[in-house]
C-alpha positions as a printed NumPy array, in Angstrom:
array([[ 20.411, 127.808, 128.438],
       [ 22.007, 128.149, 132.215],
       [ 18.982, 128.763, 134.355],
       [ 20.311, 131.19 , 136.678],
       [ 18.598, 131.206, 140.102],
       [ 18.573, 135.167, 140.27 ],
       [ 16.547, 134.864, 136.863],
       [ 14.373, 132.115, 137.992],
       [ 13.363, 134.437, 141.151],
       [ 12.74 , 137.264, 139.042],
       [  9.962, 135.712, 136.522],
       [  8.534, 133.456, 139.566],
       [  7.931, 136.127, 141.912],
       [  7.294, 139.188, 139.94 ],
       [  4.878, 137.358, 138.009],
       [  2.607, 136.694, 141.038],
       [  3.268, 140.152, 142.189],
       [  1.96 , 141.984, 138.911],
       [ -0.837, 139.374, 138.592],
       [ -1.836, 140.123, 142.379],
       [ -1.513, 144.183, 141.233],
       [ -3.518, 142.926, 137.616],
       [ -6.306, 141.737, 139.258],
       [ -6.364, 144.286, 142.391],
       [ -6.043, 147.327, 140.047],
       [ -9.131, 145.534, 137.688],
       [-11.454, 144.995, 140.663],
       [-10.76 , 148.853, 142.015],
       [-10.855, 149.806, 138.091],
       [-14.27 , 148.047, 137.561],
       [-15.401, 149.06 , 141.821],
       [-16.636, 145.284, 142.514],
       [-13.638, 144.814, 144.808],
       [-12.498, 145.475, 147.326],
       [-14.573, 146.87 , 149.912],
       [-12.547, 147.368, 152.671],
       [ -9.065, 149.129, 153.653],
       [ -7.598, 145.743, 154.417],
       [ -9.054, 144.198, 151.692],
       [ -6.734, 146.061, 149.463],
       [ -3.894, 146.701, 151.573],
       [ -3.247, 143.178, 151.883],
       [ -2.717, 142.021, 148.537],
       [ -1.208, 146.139, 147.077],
       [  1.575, 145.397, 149.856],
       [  2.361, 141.82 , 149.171],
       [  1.97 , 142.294, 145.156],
       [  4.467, 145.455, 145.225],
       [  6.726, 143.429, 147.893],
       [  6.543, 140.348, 144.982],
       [  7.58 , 142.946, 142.337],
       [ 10.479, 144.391, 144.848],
       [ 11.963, 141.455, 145.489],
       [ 12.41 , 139.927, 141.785],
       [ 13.292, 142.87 , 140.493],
       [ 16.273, 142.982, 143.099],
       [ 16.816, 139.204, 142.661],
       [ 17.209, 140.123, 138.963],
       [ 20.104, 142.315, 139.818],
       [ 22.012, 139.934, 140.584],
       [ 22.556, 138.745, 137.438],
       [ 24.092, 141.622, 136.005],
       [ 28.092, 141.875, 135.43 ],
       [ 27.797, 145.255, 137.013],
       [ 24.996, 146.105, 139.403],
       [ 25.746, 149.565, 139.564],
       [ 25.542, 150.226, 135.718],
       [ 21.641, 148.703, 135.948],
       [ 20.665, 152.237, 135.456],
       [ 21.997, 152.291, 131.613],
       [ 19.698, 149.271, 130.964],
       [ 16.519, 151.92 , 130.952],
       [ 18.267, 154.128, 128.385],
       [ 17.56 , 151.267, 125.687],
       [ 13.452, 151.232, 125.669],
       [ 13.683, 151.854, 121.965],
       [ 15.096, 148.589, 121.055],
       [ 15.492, 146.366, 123.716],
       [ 12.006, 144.686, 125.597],
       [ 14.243, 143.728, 128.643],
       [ 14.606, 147.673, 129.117],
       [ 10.998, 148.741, 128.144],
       [ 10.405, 145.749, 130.894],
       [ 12.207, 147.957, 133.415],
       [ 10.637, 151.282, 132.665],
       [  7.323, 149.523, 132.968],
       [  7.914, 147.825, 136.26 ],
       [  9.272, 151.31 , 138.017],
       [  6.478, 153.227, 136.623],
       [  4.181, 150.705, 137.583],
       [  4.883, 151.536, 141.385],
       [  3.36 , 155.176, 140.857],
       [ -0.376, 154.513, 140.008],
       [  0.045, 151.693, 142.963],
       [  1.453, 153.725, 145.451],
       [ -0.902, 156.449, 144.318],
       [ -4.144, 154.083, 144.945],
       [ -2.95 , 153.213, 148.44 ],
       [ -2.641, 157.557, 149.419],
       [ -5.78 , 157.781, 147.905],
       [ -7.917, 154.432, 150.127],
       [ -5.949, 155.883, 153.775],
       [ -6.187, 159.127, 152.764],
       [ -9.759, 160.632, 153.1  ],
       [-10.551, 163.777, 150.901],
       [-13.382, 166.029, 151.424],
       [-16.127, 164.908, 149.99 ],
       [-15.399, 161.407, 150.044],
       [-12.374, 158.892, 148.9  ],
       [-12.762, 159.785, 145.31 ],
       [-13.818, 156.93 , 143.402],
       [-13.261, 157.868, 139.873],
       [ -9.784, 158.796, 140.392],
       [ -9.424, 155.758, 142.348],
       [-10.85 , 153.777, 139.318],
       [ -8.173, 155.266, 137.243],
       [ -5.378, 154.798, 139.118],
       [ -6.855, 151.348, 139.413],
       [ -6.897, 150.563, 135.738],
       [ -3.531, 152.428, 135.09 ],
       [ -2.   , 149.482, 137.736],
       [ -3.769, 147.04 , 136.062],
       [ -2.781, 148.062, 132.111],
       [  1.104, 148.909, 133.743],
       [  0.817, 145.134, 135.016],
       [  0.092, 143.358, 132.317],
       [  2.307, 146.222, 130.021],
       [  5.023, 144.866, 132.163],
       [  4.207, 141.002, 132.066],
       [  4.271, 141.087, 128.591],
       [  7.45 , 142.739, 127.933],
       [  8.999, 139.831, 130.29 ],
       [  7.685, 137.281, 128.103],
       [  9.217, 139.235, 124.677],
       [ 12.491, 139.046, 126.161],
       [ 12.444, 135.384, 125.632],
       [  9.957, 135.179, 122.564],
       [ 12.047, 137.634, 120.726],
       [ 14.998, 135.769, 120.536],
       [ 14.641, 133.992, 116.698],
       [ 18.258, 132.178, 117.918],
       [ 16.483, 130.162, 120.656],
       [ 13.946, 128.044, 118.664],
       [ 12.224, 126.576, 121.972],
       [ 11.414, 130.383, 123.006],
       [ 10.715, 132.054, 119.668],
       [  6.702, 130.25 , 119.525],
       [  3.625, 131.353, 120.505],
       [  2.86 , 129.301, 123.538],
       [  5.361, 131.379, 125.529],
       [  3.692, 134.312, 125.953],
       [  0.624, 133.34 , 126.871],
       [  2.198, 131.199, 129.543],
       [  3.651, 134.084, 131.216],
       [  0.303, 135.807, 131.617],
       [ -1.634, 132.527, 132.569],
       [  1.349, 131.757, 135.366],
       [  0.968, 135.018, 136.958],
       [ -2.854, 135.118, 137.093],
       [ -2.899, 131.991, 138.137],
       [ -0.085, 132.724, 141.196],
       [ -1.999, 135.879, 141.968],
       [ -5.322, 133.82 , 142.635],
       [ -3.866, 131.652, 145.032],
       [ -2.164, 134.528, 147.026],
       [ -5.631, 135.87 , 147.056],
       [ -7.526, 132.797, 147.789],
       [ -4.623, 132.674, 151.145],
       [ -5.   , 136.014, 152.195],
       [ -8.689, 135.901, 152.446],
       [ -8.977, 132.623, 153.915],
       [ -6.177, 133.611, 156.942],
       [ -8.413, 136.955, 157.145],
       [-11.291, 135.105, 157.422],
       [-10.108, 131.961, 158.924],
       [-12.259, 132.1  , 162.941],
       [-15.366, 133.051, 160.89 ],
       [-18.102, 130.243, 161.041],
       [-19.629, 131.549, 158.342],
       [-16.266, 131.641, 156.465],
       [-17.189, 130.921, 153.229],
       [-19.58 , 133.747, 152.186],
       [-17.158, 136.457, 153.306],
       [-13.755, 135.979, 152.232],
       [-12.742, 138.953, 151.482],
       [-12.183, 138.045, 147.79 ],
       [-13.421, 139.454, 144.495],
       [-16.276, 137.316, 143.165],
       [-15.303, 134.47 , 141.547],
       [-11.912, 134.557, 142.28 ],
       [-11.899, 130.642, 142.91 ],
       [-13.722, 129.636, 140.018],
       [-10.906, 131.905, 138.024],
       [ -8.197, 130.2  , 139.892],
       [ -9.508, 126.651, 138.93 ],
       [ -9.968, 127.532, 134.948],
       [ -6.547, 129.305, 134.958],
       [ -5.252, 126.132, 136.147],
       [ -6.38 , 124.26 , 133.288],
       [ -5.546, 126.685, 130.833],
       [ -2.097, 126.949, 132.396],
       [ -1.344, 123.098, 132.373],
       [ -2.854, 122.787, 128.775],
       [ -0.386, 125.461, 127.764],
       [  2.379, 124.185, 129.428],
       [  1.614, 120.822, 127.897],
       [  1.756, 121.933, 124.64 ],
       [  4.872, 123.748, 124.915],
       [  6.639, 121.084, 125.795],
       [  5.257, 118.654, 122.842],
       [  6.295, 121.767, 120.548],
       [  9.916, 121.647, 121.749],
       [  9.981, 118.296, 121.776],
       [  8.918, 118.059, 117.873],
       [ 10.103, 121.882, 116.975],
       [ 10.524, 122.643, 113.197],
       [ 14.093, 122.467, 111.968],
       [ 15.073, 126.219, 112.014],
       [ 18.936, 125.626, 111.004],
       [ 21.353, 123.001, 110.572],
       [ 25.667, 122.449, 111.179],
       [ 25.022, 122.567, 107.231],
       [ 22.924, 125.701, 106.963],
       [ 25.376, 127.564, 109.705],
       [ 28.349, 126.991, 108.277],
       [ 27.171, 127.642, 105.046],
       [ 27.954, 124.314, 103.459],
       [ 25.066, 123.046, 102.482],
       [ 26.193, 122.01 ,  98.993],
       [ 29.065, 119.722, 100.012],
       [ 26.565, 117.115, 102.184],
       [ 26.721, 116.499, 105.737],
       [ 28.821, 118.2  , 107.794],
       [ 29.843, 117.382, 111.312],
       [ 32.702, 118.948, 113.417],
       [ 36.213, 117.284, 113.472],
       [ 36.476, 118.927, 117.051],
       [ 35.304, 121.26 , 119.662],
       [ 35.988, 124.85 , 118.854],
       [ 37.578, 125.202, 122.313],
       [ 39.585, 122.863, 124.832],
       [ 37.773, 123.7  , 128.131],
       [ 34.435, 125.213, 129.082],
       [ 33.703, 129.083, 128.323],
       [ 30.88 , 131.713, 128.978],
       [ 29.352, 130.272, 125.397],
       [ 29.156, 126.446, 126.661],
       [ 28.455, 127.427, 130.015],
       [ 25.239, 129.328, 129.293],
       [ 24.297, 129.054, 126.172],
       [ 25.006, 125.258, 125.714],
       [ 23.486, 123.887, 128.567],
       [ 22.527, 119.829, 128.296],
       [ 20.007, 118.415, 130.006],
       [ 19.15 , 114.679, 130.082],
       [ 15.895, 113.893, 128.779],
       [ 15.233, 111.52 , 131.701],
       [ 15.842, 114.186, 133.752],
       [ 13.752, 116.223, 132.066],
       [ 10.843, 114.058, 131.684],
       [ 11.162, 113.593, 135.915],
       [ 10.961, 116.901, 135.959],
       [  7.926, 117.758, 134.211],
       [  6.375, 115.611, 136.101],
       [  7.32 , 117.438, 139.361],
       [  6.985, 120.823, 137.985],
       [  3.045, 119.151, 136.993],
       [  2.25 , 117.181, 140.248],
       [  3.351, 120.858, 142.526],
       [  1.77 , 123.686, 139.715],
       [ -1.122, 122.016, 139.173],
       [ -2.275, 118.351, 140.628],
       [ -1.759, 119.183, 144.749],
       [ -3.233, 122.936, 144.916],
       [ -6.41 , 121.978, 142.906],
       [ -6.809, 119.045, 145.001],
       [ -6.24 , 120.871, 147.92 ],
       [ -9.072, 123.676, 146.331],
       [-11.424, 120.644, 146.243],
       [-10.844, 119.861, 150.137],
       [-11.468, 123.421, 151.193],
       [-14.619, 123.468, 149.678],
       [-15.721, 119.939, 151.443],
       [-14.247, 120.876, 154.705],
       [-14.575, 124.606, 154.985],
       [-12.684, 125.247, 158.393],
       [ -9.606, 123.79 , 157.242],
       [ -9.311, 126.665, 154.38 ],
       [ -6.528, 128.458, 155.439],
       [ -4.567, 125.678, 156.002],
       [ -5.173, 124.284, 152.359],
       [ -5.046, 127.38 , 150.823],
       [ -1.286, 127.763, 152.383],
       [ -0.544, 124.319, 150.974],
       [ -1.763, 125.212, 147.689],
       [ -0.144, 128.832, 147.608],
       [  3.466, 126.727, 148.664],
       [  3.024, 123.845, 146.634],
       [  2.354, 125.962, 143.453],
       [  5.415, 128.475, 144.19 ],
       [  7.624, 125.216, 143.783],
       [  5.843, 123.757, 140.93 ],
       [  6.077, 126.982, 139.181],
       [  9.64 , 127.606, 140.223],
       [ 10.594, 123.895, 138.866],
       [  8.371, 124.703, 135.594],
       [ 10.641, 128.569, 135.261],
       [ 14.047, 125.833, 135.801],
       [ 12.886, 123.523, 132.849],
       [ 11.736, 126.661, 130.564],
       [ 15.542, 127.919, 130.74 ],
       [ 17.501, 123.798, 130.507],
       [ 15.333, 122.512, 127.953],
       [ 16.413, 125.971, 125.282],
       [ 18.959, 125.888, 123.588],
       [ 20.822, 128.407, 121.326],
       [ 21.797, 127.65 , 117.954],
       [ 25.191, 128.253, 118.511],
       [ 24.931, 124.71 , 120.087],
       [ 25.34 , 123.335, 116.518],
       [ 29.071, 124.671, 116.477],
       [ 29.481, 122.424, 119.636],
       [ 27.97 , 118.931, 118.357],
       [ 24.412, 119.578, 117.926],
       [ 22.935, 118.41 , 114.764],
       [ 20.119, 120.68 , 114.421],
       [ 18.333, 123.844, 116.198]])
């Protein structure tokens, strides 16, 4: 498939923004974290900022910007527009948690119905993430999406985004503390979570790719043209004489050394550099925030390269009307 950059900005940065709101709305849910005003209005701003911006990104992908609203009638059938109702309800338990920490009430701040508003974020969040990822792992007509290792990669990517924009705003908080380390402003454990999310993430990721690489026949030229009994079939020519929406988005080749340089990029900036640079903050403690940056940038564009090769490397099966052999 074309990976189009306003869909590429879409699932990279609204997937760190509703993990940042996931795990903000679980600590508040759960009252371990945070503790402070800034503590959450730090990552509720950036996280609803994340969500803002892909969600306008993704609009420019439509035909028709202005017709974006019909998309939400749909919720019934479609997961792209029970992905929109979910991401503009989602802002209401968010924006409702925010009132709720600046806004003292008599009596207190209100905890339970801060919890609540807390867990509704968090279940909106990952309501949301999910219905991203069926989008893709609907489609039965794009073999390298319709699997289950793509799901779970969408929820392990934005957890695993969120952490690092968690472990960077706490260390910049914290960063002229001497005794940094014990008060960074982050919910416990964070860092260990970031670490085994990592793993998890590059596992998945790794098996993905072997999947696609070795995916189960699903349909043949034979099987979709219905001519299975006369042998093999191949085309005499190309059903059209210059390049249309169908071969421009649907049809998209990539090289596979291309791809395999790729991988390798997406692996070496997702993965190998920000735990590496995890494993230097905790040797050399008052270079943190600088490390954590490097890790928070260097993950962005591993993740972004990683969102590139998840669109190149499907393909549709209408590719077998234009040469391919198999889907």
């Amino acid at each position: 498939m074309h990976p189009a950059l306003s869909v590429l900005f879409f699932t990279t940065l609204s997937g760190a923004g509703y993990g940042l709101l996931f795990l903000l709305g679980t600590g508040v849910a759960l009252g371990i974290w945070p503790h402070l005003p800034l503590e959450i209005a730090m990552p509720l701003a950036i996280g609803l900022g994340l969500v803002a911006l892909g969600l306008a990104s993704s609009m420019a992908h439509l035909g028709q910007p202005a017709r974006a609203w019909r998309a939400f009638t749909q919720w019934r059938t479609s997961w792209l527009s029970r992905e929109g109702v979910l991401a503009v309800l989602g802002f209401a338990p968010a924006l409702a948690l925010g009132f709720l920490y600046f806004t003292p009430v008599e009596g207190g701040m209100n905890p339970p119905l801060q919890r609540a508003c807390g867990a509704t974020m968090a279940l909106l969040a990952v309501a949301t993430v999910y219905c991203t990822a069926q989008i893709y792992a609907s489609l039965k007509t794009v073999p390298a999406w319709h699997n289950p290792y793509v799901t779970p990669g969408y929820f392990l990517f934005a957890l695993y985004s969120a952490g690092l924009w968690l472990w960077a705003l706490g260390a910049w908080y914290r960063r002229g503390d001497p005794q940094f380390w014990p008060q960074l402003g982050l919910p416990p454990g964070v860092l260990f979570m970031v670490v085994v999310v990592a793993m998890l993430a590059c596992v998945q990721k790794l098996l993905y790719w072997r999947h696609i690489d070795n995916p189960p026949v699903t349909a043949t030229v034979e099987s979709a043209t219905g001519l299975n009994d006369v042998g093999a079939v191949s085309a005499f020519e190309r059903p059209h004489t210059e390049e249309n929406y169908i071969t421009r988005e649907m049809v998209f080749v990539l090289a596979r050394k291309h791809s395999t340089k790729l991988r390798a990029i997406a692996l070496l900036f997702a993965f190998a550099l920000p735990l590496a640079a995890l494993v230097f903050a905790m040797l050399w403690v008052p270079t943190s925030f600088v490390l954590a940056t490097v890790a928070l940038v260097s993950a962005s564009v591993g993740i972004f390269v990683e969102r590139w090769l998840f669109f190149a490397e499907a393909r549709h099966v209408v590719s077998l009307y234009y040469g391919e052999q198999k889907a």
